[in-house]
Residue, then its C-alpha position, 0 to 999 in steps of 0.5 A: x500500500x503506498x505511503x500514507x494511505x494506510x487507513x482503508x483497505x485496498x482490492x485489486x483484480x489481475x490484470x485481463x485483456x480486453x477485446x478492443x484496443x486503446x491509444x497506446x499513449x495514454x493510461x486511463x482511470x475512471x471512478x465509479x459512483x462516489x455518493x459523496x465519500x469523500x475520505x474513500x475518494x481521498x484513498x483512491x485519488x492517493x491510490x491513482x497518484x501512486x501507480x506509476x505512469x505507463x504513457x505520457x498522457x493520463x486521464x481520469x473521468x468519473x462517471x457521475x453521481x458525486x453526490x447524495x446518500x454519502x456523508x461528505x457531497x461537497x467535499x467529494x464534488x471539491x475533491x473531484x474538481x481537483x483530482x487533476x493534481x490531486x492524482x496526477x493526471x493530465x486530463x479530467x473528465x467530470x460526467x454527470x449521473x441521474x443524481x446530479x442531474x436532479x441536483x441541477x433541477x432542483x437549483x432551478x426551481x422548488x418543483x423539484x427540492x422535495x424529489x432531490x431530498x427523497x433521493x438523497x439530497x438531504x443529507x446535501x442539504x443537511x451538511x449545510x445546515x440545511x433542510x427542505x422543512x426549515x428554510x425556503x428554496x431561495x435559501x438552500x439554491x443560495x447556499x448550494x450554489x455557494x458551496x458547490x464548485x462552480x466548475x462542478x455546476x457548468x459540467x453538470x449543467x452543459x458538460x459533456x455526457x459521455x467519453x469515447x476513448x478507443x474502443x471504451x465508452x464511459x457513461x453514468x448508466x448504460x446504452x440502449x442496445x437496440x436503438x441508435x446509439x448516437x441519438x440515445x447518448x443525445x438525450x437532453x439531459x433534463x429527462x432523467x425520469x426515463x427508464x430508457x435514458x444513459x442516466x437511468x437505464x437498468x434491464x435493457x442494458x445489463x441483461x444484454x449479451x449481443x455486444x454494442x457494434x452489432x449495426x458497425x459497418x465493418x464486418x471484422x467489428x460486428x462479430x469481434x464486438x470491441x466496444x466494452x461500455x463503463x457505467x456506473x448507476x446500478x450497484x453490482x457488489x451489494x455487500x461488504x467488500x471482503x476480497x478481491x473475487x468480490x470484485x469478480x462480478x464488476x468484470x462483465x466484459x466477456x458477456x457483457x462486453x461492460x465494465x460495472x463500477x457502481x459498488x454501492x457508495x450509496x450504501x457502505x464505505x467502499x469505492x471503485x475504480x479502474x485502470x485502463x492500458x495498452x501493453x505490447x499492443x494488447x489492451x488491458x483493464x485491472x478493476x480495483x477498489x478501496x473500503x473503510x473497515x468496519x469498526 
């Protein structure tokens, strides 16, 4: 474990190949939901800063939902605002998830205050001395607005929404398999309520096993599938992390042709993340994770 990151426990699984490839001169991270764990988020920034460079440029994207639930939302949003330096990386990729999305809503009027709160929101508000029973909207948009990092807000708010790097797609909850790929991923942002939304979707996008290329033009991609989809959104460990084969079930890119890095934040102390490569022109993915041990 590297030096002064001695306070949580750390998961690795080995390293596998994946069916697509990566631009050889970059190294990418990319961080499942936070819900506002803030001291994991601390871990894994340390975690991310501590592996050494494999190529001269390195990216790092979360993959929404910074916020709700957790015990420390503004620090995570301040955290990963500034996980540029913090984990030394060159490139950061800020996306937004279906709970920052209400967040956005709820700042631009009361009508939705009462739906964030109920999906986590209160514990926002109330890390601010804030609730929905006790002060007015213009009181809590105020502070929030205040308090949360401005460059968090305009992401959230007109940031991009996906990443495409290589053959890897990172976005908050998933894809439609069956409908146009580009139109579904242009979804206005202010329709989270959909089931079938890159912010929400669930079934339809994990039960899937037919890949995501099936409508490529190029023959050679329709039957090799290489586009592996990192999503965030539906947790897959629903338990305590106790090894690193319980990690197991975030791998789904033989199957699935998907890497799941929603662990449940929302829930228990433990965080995901993972490690992007290419290594004698074979890329590879290595699904890592940190937790708070229990007391």
């Amino acid at each position: 474990m590297p030096d002064g990151l001695k306070t949580f426990n750390s998961f690795y699984l080995p390293w596998r190949d994946l069916p697509g490839s990566l631009p050889e001169d970059i190294d990418i991270f990319a961080i499942g939901d936070v819900h506002g764990q803030a001291e994991l988020l601390v871990q894994v920034l340390g975690e991310i800063k501590n592996t050494p460079r494999e190529a001269p440029k390195r990216h790092l994207a979360f993959l929404g939902d910074l916020i709700d639930r957790g015990p420390a939302s503004i620090r995570a949003v301040d955290l990963a605002m500034n996980a540029g330096w913090l984990a030394d990386v060159d490139d950061l990729h800020v996306l937004p998830g279906n709970h920052d999305l209400v967040l956005m809503l709820a700042l631009e009027g009361p009508r939705y205050l009462d739906f964030w709160g109920r999906l986590g929101g209160d514990k926002v508000m109330a890390e601010l001395g804030l609730s929905a029973e006790t002060h007015s909207w213009d009181e809590i948009a105020a502070k929030l607005k205040d308090n949360l990092h401005p460059e968090y807000l305009r992401a959230m708010a007109s940031g991009p929404t996906h990443l495409y790097l290589g053959d890897l797609l990172l976005v908050h909850a998933g894809i439609h398999p069956f409908q146009n790929r580009t139109a579904f991923l242009g979804l206005s942002r202010r329709f989270i309520k959909m089931e079938d939304h890159w912010a929400n979707i669930r079934q339809t996008f994990l039960t899937h096993r037919g890949g995501w290329d099936a409508n490529d033009p190029d023959p050679e991609r329709r039957a090799q599938k290489p586009t592996v989809v990192v999503h965030g959104h539906t947790p897959a460990v629903r338990q305590d992390l106790v090894d690193a084969g319980d990690l197991d079930i975030c791998d789904g890119v033989d199957d699935y042709r998907t890497v799941a890095l929603d662990i449940g934040a929302a829930y228990r102390p433990q965080l995901a993340f993972a490690h992007f490569r290419t290594r004698a022109g074979q890329a590879e993915v290595q699904i890592r994770a940190v937790s708070k041990p229990v007391v």
